[in-house]
C-alpha positions as CSV (number, residue, x, y, z in Angstrom):
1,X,101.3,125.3,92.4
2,X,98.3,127.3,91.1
3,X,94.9,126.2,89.7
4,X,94.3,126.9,86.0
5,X,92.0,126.5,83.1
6,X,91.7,122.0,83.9
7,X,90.1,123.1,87.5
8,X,87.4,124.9,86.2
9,X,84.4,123.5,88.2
10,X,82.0,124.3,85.0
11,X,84.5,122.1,82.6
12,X,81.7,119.2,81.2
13,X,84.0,116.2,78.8
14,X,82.3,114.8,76.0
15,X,82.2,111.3,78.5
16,X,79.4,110.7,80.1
17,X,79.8,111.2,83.7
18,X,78.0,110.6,86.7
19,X,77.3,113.7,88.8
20,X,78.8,111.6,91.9
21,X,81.5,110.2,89.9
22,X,85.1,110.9,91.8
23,X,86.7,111.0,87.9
24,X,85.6,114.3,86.8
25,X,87.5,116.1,84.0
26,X,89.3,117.5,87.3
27,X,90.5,114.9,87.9
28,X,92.2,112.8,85.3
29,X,94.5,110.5,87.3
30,X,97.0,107.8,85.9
31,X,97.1,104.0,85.9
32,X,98.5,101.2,84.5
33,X,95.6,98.8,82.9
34,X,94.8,95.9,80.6
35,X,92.2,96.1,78.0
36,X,91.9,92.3,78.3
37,X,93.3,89.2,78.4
38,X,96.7,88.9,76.2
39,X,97.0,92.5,75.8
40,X,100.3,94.3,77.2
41,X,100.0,96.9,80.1
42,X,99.6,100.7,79.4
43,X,99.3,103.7,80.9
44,X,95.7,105.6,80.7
45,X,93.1,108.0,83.1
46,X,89.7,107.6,84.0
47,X,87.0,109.9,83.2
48,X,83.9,108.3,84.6
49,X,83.2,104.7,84.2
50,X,85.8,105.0,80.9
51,X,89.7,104.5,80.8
52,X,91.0,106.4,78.2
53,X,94.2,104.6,76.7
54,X,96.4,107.4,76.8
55,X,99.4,105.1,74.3
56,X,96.5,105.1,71.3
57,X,96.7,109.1,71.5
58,X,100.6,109.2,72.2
59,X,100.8,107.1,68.8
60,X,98.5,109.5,66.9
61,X,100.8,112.7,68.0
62,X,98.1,114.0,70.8
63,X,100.9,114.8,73.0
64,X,102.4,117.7,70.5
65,X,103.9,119.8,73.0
66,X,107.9,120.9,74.1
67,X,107.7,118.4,77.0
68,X,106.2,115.4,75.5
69,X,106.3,115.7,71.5
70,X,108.8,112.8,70.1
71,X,108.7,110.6,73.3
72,X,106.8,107.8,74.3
73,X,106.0,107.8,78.0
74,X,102.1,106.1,77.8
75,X,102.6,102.9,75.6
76,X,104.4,101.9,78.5
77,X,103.9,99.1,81.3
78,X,103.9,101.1,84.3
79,X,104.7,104.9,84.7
80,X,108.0,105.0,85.7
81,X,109.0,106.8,82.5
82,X,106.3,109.3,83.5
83,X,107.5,110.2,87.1
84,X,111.0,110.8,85.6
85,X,110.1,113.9,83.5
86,X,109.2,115.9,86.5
87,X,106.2,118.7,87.3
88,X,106.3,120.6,83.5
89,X,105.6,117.6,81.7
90,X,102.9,116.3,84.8
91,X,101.2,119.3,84.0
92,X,101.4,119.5,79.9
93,X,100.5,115.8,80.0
94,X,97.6,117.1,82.4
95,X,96.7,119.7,80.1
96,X,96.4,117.9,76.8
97,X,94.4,115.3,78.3
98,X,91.8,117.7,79.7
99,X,91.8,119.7,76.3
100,X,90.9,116.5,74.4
101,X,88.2,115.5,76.9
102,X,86.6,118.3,76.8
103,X,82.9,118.9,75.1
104,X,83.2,121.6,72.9
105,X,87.0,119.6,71.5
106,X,86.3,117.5,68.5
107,X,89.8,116.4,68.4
108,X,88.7,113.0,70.1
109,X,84.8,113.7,70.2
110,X,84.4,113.4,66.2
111,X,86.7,110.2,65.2
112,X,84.6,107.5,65.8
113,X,87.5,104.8,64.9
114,X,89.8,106.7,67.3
115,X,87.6,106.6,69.8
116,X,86.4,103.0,69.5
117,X,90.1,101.9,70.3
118,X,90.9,104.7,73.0
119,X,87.7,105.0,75.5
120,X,87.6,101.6,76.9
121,X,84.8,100.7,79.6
122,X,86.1,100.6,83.5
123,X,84.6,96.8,84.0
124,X,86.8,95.9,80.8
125,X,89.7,96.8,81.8
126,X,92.9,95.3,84.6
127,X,94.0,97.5,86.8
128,X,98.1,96.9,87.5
129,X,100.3,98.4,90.2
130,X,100.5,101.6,88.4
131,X,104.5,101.8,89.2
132,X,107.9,99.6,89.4
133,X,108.5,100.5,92.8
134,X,111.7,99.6,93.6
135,X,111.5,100.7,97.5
136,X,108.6,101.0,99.7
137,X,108.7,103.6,102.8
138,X,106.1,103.8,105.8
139,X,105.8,106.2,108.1
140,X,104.5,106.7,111.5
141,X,103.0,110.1,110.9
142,X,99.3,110.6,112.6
143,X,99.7,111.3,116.6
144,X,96.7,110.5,117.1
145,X,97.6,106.8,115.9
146,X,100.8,106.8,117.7
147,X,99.6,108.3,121.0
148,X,96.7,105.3,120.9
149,X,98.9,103.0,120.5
150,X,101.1,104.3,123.0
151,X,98.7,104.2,125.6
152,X,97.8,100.8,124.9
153,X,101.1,99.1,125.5
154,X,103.0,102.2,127.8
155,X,100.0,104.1,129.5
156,X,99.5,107.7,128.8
157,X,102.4,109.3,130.2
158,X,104.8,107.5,127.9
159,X,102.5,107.4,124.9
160,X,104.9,109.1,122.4
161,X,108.6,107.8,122.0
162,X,111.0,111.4,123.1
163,X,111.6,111.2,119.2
164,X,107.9,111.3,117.8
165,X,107.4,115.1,118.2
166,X,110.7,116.1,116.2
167,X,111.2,113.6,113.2
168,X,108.5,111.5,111.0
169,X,109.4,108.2,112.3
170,X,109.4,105.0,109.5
171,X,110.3,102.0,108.6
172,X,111.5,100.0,104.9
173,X,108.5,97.4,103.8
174,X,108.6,95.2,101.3
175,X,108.1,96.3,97.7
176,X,107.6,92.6,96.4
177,X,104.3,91.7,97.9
178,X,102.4,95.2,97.0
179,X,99.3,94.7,95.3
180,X,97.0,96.2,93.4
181,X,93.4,96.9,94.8
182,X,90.8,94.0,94.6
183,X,94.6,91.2,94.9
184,X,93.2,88.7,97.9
185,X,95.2,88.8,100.9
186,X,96.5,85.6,102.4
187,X,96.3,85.3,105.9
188,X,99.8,85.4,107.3
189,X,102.0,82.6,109.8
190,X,104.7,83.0,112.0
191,X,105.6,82.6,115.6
192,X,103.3,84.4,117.9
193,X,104.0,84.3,122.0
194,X,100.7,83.3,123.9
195,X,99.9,85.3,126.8
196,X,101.3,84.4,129.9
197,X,103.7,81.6,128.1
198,X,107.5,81.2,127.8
199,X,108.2,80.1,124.4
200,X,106.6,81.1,120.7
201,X,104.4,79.1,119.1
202,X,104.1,79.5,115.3
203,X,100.7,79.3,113.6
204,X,98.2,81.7,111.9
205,X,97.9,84.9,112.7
206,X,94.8,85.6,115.3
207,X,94.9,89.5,115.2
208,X,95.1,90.6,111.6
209,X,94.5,93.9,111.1
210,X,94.2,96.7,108.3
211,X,96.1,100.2,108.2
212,X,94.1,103.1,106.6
213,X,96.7,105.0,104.8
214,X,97.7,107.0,102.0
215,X,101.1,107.2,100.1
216,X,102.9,109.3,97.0
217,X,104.8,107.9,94.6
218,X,108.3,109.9,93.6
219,X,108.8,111.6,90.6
220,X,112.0,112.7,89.7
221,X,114.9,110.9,91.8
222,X,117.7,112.9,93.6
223,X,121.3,111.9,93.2
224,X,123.4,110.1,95.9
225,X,124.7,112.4,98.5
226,X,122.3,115.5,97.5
227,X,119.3,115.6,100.3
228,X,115.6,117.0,98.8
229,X,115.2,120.6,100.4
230,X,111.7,120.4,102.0
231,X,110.7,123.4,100.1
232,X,111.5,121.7,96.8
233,X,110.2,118.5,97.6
234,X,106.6,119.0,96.1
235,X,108.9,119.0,92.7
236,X,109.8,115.3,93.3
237,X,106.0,114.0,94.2
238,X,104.2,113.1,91.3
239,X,100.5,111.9,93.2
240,X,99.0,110.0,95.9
241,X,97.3,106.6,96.5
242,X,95.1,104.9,99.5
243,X,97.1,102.4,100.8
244,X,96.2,99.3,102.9
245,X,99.4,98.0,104.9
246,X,97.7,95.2,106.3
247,X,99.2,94.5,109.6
248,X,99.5,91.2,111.7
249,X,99.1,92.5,115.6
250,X,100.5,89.3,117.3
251,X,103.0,88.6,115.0
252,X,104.5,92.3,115.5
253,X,104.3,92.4,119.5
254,X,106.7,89.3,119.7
255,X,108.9,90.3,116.9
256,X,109.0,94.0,117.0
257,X,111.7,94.5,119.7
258,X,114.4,96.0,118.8
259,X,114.2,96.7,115.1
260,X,110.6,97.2,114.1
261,X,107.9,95.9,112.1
262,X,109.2,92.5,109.9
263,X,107.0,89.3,108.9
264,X,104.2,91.1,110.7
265,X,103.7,93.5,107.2
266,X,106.0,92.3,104.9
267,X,102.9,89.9,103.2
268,X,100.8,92.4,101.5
269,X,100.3,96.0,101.2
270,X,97.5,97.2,98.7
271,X,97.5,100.3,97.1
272,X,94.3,101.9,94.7
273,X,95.5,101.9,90.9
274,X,94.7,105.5,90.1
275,X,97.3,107.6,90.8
276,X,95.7,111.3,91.9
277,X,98.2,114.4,90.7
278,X,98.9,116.6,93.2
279,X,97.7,119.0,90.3
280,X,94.0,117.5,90.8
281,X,94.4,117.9,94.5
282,X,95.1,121.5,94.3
283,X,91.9,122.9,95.2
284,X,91.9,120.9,98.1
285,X,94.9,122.7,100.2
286,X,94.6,123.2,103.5
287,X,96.8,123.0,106.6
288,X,97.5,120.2,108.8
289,X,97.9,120.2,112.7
290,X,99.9,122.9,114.6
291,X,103.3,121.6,115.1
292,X,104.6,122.1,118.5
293,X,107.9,122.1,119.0
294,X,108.5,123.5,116.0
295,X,110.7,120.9,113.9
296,X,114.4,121.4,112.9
297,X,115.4,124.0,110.0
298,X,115.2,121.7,107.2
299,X,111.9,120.0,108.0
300,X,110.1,123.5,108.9
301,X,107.1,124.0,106.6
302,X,105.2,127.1,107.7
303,X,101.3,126.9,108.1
304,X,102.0,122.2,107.6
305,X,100.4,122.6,103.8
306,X,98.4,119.3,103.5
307,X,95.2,118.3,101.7
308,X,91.6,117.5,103.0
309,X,90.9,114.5,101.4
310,X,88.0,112.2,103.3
311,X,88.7,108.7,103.3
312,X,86.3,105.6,104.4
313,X,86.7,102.2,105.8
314,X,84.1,99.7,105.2
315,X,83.7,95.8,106.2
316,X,81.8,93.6,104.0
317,X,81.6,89.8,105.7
318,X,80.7,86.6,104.1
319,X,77.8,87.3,105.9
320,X,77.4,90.9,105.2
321,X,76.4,91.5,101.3
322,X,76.3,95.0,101.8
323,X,79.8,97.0,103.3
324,X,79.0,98.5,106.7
325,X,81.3,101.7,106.9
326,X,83.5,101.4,110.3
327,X,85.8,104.2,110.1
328,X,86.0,107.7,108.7
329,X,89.2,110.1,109.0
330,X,90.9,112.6,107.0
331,X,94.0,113.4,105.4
332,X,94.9,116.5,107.0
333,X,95.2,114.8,110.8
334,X,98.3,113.9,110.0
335,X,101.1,115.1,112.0
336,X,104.2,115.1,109.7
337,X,103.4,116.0,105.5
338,X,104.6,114.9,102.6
339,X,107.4,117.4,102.3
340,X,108.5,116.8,105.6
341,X,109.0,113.1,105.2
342,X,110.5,113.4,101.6
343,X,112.8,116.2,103.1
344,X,113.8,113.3,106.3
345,X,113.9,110.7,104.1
346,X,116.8,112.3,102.0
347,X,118.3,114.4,104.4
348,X,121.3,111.8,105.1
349,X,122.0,111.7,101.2
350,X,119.8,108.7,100.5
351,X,118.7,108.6,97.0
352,X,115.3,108.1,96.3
353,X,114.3,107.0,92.4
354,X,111.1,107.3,89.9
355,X,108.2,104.7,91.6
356,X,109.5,104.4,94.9
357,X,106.5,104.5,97.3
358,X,106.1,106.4,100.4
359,X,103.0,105.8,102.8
360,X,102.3,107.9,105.4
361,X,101.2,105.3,108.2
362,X,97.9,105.1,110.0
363,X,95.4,108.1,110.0
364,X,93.5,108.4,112.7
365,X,91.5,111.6,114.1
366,X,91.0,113.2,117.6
367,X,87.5,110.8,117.9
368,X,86.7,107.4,118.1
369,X,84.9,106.8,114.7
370,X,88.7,108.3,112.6
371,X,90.5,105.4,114.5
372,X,92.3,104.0,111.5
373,X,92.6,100.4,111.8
374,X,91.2,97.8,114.2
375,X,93.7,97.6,116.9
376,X,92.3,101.1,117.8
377,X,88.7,100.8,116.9
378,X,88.2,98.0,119.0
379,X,91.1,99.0,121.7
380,X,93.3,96.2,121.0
381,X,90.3,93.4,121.1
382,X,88.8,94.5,124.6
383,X,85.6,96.8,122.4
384,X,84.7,94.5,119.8
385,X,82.8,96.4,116.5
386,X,78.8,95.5,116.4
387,X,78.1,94.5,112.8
388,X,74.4,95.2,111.4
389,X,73.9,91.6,110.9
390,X,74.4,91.6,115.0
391,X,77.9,90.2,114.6
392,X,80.9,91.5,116.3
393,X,85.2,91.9,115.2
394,X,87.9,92.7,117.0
395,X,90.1,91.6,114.2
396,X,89.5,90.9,110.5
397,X,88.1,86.9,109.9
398,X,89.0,84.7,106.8
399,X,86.2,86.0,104.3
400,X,86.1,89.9,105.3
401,X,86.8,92.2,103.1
402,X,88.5,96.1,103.5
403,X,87.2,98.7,101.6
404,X,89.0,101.7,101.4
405,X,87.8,105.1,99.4
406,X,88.8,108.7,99.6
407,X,88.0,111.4,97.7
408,X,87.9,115.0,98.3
409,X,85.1,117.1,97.5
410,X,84.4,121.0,96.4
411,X,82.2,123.0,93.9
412,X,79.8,120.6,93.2
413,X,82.9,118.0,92.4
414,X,84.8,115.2,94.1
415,X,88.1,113.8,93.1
416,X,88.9,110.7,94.4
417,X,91.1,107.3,94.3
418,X,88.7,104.8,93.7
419,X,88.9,102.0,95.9
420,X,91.7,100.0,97.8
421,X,90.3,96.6,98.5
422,X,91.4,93.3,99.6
423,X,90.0,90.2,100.8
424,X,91.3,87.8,103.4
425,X,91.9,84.3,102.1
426,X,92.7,81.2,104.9
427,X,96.2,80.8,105.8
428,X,98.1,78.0,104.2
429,X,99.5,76.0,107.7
430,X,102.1,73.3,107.1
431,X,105.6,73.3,106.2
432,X,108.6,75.0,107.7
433,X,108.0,75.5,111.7
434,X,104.5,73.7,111.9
C-alpha cells in the first residue's frame, strides 16, 4: 500500500475537530451504529465527536465511482457486504468519504437538510458489533506474554512450548458472546480445583482477568482448499480493532489440559466498534521483532511489517471515579503479524469468510509496565497492583471496569480505535452444579 492525497497531515474537514481527537479526516474508520431507539443499524465513520451516516450519502449517489456506483453496501446492518468487495472499493469508499469531508468540498458542507440527517452527534448514537462474524480466531502471538507465562507454570527453561518459535499458535473462541465496547461483562462459574484439593469445586470465578489485544476482521474470503499466500494476505484484511478476551485464570488451569482454553473465555470477548483501515494505519509501518529461527517458506515475511500503534489499559473501581492507567504496550511487540497468521490460518485449505475475526492474543512488552493482562502484572496474584485510592488487585473485582484505548500518533495526528470497555457485573450462582 502507499499513502495518498486522504493522509495529508494538513487535510482540515468542515467538522469540527478536536486537535487531540483520534478521528481525524485521516482517519475515517467504519462502524455499525444506531441513531436512536427504533431505528435500524447502519454503517457510518467518525470524524470527531460526529458519526457521519454513510447510507444517507449512499442513497443520494455520493458513492459515484466504478467500485461502488449502483450498489448498496452502507444502508446495511453490519459491514459484511463491505469486507466482501475487497482493497479497490476499501480505498474508493475511503476516498469519497475524505473528499466530502473535506473544508474547501461543499458537496456536503452547503446542504443544510443533508447534513441535518447525515452528521449525527457521537453521544446520540449505538455503537453495534460492527461485523456478522461468523468465526472468531485467537492467537498466541506476543513472546513476551507467552515466555511470562511460561515461567510461571514451567520455570524458565521450558517457558516456550518447542512449537512457539516456528508457527502462531491459536485457538477457535466463541463468536456468540462478542460484544461491543461499553456491553457489562458477567462474571463467569464453573468448576475450579482448590489448591492442594482432590476434586473441583464449581462456583464463581476468583481470578478473572482481562487480555489486551488487538484483532482484524477479513475481507474477502478464500475458497475451500485454496490457502492465502502470506504475501497476498494484506488483500484479505480489511482493519483492526482492540480487543478484550476477558479471561477466567482458575477456570482455565483446571480445564486447559489437553485441548486448550474452553469455559474459561468462551463468556465474553469485547471488541471497540470502529473499525481502523489498514489504509489509515499506513503511515504508521514499522517492523516487528527479529524472528529467529527464521519461519517456514510460506510464513517468511522479510523485515515482520507491523504497525506502531500504542495501546492503554486503565482501571476504574467503584471506588475509583477517575481510571488509573495500569498497563501500556505496543502493537509492534508482537512476535507473529497479521500476514503470518492469516497465511497459517489458511495454509491447510481452511476457508476463511467476510467478518470473521482474528485477535492476535495478549501484547505484552520486554518491561514490567507492557504486561498485558493481570496474570502478568501482578505475577499470577503474588505482586498485587497499588491503586491511588491505596487499594490493591491481583484480579479484576465485581464493579471494575477495563478500559482499553490505542491510537497511533504522527504529524501532529493520532488515529485511534476509540475505546474497548467493559464492566464486571456479580456472577449469577445457582442452578446446574451448585
Amino acid at each position: 500500500m502507499a499513502l495518498d492525497e486522504t493522509h495529508d497531515p494538513g487535510l482540515e474537514s468542515f467538522v469540527d475537530v478536536s486537535p487531540d481527537s483520534p478521528f481525524p479526516i485521516q482517519n475515517l474508520p467504519f462502524g455499525v451504529f444506531r441513531p436512536g431507539p427504533g431505528f435500524d443499524p447502519r454503517v457510518g465513520t467518525r470524524i470527531g465527536d460526529t458519526v457521519v451516516d454513510l447510507g444517507v450519502l449512499e442513497s443520494r449517489g455520493l458513492f459515484d465511482g466504478p467500485e461502488l456506483s449502483g450498489r448498496t453496501v452502507f444502508a446495511r446492518p453490519r459491514l459484511n457486504d463491505l469486507l466482501a468487495l475487497g482493497r479497490p472499493a476499501w480505498r474508493e469508499a475511503r476516498a469519497t468519504i475524505s473528499r466530502l469531508l473535506r473544508r474547501d468540498c461543499g458537496t456536503l458542507r452547503d446542504d443544510e437538510s443533508l447534513r441535518e440527517i447525515a452528521l449525527l452527534p457521537v453521544a446520540r448514537c449505538e455503537m453495534l458489533v460492527p461485523a456478522e462474524i461468523g468465526d472468531y480466531t485467537d492467537f498466541y502471538s506476543s513472546r513476551h506474554h507467552a515466555t511470562n507465562v511460561g515461567i510461571m507454570f514451567r520455570g524458565p527453561d521450558n517457558a516456550l512450548m518447542p512449537n512457539w518459535l516456528h508457527l502462531p499458535v491459536a485457538y477457535h473462541g466463541r463468536s456468540s458472546s462478542i460484544v461491543p465496547s461499553g456491553t457489562p461483562v458477567r462474571r463467569p462459574c464453573g468448576q475450579i480445583l482448590p489448591r492442594d484439593a482432590e476434586r473441583p469445586v464449581f462456583g464463581p470465578s476468583r481470578l478473572l482477568d482481562f487480555e489486551l489485544e488487538v484483532g482484524f476482521l477479513v475481507g474477502p474470503g478464500n475458497p475451500l482448499g485454496e490457502p492465502i499466500p502470506v504475501e497476498r494476505a494484506e488483500d484479505h484484511i480489511f482493519g483492526l480493532v482492540l480487543v478484550n478476551d476477558w479471561s477466567a485464570r482458575d477456570i482455565q488451569k483446571w480445564e486447559y489440559q489437553p485441548l486448550g482454553p474452553f469455559l474459561s473465555k468462551n463468556f465474553a470477548t469485547t471488541v471497540s466498534p470502529w473499525v481502523v483501515t489498514l489504509e489509515a494505519l499506513e503511515p504508521f509501518r514499522t517492523e516487528g521483532p527479529v524472528q529467529d529461527p527464521e519461519p517456514l517458506g510460506y510464513l517468511r515475511t522479510p523485515g515482520n511489517p507491523t504497525w506502531d500503534i500504542p495501546l492503554t489499559v486503565a482501571l476504574r473501581t467503584e471506588s475509583l471515579e477517575t481510571p488509573h492507567v495500569i498497563a501500556r504496550s505496543n502493537f509492534r511487540h508482537l512476535y507473529w503479524n497479521v500476514r503470518q497468521q492469516l497465511a497459517h490460518h489458511t495454509v491447510t485449505g481452511c476457508n476463511v469468510r467476510p467478518g470473521d475475526l482474528m485477535a492476535s492474543g495478549t501484547i505484552s512488552g520486554p518491561e514490567k509496565h507492557e504486561r498485558g493482562c493481570l496474570l502478568e502484572l501482578t505475577w499470577r496474584g503474588e505482586e498485587p497492583i497499588e491503586l491511588p485510592d491505596g487499594s490493591t488487585r491481583t484480579f479484576l473485582l465485581d464493579g471494575d471496569e477495563v478500559i482499553i484505548t490505542g491510537a497511533a500518533a504522527g504529524d501532529g495526528r493520532r488515529v485511534g480505535f476509540g475505546s474497548c470497555a467493559g464492566r464486571i457485573l456479580p456472577a449469577r450462582v445457582g442452578g446446574a452444579g451448585s
